[in-house]
N, C-alpha and C positions, 0 to 999 in steps of 0.2 A: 504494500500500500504506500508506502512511505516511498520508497523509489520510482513507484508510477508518477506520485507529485512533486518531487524532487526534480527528475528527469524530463517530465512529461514536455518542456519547450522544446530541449532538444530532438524527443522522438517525436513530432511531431512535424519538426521540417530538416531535419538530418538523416541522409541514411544510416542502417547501424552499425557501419565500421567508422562513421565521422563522428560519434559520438563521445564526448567524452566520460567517463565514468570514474569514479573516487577507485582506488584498488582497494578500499571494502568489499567492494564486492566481487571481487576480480572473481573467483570461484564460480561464481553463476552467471555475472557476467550477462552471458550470450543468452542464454534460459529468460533471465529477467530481460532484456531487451526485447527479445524478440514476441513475447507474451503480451506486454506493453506496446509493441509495435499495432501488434494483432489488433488490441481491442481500438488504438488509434483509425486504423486503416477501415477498419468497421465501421467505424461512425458512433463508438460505443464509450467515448470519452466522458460524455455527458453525465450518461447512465450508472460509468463507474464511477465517477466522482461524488456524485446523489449516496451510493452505496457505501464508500468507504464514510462519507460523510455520518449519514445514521446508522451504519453498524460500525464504527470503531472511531466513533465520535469522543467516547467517556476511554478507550485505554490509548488511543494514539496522543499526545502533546498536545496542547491546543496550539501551537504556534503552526505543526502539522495541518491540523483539522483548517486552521484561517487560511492558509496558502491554496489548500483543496475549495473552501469557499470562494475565493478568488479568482481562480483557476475557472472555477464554476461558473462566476460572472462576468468573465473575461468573453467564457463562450457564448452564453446567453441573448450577452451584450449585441457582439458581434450578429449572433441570429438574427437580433432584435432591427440591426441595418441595415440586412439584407433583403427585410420582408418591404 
């Protein structure tokens, strides 16, 4: 969860060998990227943001949770120009 909103500008207009990534998570790495690629490419950014927001709103940081609400209305916003 935390790495989807972490990461999510870059995966979102970066392919994912141009991505930069903290070697935290060197190990998964490629798994976490490309999973996160997924739900981007889907159109499913929205949906998972909503989700991490009300299921893992009370254990993830709030600093987490406000970046993913932002994140939120960044898209929203944008939707909201287009119509």
């Amino acid at each position: 969860m935390q790495f989807f909103i972490e990461y999510y500008p870059q995966i979102k207009r970066l392919p994912i060998p141009d991505i930069n990534v903290s070697d935290h998570y060197f190990p998964e790495r490629q798994v976490r990227l490309s999973a996160a690629k997924k739900i981007v490419d889907a159109g499913l950014t929205e949906c998972a943001l909503h989700y991490i927001i009300e299921t893992f709103g009370d254990v993830l940081s709030g600093e987490v949770i406000e970046r993913a609400k932002s994140l939120l209305e960044e898209i929203e916003n944008k939707k909201g120009e287009t119509k």
